[in-house]
C-alpha positions as CSV (number, residue, x, y, z in Angstrom):
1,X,111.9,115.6,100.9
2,X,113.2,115.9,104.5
3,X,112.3,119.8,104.2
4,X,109.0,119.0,103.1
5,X,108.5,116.7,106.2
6,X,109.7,119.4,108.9
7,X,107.4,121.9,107.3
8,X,104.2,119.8,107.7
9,X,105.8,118.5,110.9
10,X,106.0,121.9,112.5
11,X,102.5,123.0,110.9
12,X,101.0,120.2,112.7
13,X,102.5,121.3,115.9
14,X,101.3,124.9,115.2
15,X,98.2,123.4,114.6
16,X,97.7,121.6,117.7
17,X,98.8,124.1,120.1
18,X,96.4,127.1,118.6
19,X,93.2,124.5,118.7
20,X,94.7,124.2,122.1
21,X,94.8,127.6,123.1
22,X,90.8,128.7,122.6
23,X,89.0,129.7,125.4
24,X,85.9,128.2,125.9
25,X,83.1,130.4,124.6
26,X,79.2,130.5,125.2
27,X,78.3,126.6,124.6
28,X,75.4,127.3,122.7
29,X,76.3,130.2,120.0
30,X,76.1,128.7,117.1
31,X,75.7,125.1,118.3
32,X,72.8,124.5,115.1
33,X,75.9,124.4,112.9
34,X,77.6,121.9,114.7
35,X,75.7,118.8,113.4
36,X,75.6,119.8,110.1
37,X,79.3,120.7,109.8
38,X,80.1,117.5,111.7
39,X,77.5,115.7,108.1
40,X,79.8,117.3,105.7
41,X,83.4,116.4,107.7
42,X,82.0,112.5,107.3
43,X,81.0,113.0,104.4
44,X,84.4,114.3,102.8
45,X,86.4,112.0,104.8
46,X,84.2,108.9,103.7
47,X,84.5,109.9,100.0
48,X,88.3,110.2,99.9
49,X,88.9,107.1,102.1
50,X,86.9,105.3,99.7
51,X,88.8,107.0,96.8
52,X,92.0,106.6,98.2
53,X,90.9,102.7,99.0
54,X,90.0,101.9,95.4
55,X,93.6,103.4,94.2
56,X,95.3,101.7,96.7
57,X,93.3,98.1,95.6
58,X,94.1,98.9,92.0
59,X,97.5,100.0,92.7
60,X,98.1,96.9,94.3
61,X,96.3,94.4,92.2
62,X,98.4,95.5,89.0
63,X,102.0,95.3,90.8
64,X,100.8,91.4,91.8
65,X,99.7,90.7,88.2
66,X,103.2,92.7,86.6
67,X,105.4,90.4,89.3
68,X,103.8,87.7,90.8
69,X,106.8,86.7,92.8
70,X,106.3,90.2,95.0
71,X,102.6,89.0,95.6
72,X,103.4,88.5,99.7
73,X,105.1,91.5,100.0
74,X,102.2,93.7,98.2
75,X,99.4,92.2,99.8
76,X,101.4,93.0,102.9
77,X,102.0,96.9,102.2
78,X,98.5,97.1,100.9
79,X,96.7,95.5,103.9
80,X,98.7,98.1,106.0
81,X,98.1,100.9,103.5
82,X,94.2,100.3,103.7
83,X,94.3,99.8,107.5
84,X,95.7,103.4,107.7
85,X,93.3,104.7,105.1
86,X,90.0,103.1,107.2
87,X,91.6,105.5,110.1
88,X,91.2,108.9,108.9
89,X,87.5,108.2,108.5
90,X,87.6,106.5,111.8
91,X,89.2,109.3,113.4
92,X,86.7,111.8,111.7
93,X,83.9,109.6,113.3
94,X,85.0,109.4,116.5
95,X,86.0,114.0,116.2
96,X,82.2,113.9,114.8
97,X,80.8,112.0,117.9
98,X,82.4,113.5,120.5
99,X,81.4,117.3,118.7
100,X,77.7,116.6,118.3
101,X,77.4,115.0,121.7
């Protein structure tokens, strides 16, 4: 598991430092694709939020009815589970509005 986590740890890295690295190019080649692209990214990250919200909800709701005496402590890790779900599609909102404008 700890392997797992430095692999997608240092792939993020990677990831960040080569979107990092691009020179700028000519602003408006292929700028028609932008808004479109930018349709499909909230459209994919809406879905799957709302996917990933329904297990979580489900998830949830039948560990409170198996042991109702964990009810506090589940509510707890799911309102803190969906929190962190509403912000990947917030996050691809905000990418999306600062790429189309």
């Amino acid at each position: 598991m700890t392997k797992k986590l430095l692999l997608v740890l240092a792939m993020l890295f990677l990831a960040c430092s080569v979107l990092s690295a691009q020179t700028p190019g000519n602003p408006t080649a292929g700028g028609h694709w932008v808004p479109i692209s930018a349709a499909f990214a909230m459209a994919i990250a809406s879905s799957l939020c709302g996917l990933a919200q329904g297990k979580l909800v489900a998830s949830s709701v039948e560990g409170m009815a198996r042991n109702p005496g964990a009810a506090k402590a589940i509510q707890m890790a799911m309102l803190i589970g969906l929190a962190f779900v509403e912000s990947l599609a917030l996050y691809t909102l905000l990418i999306v509005f600062l790429k189309v404008s």
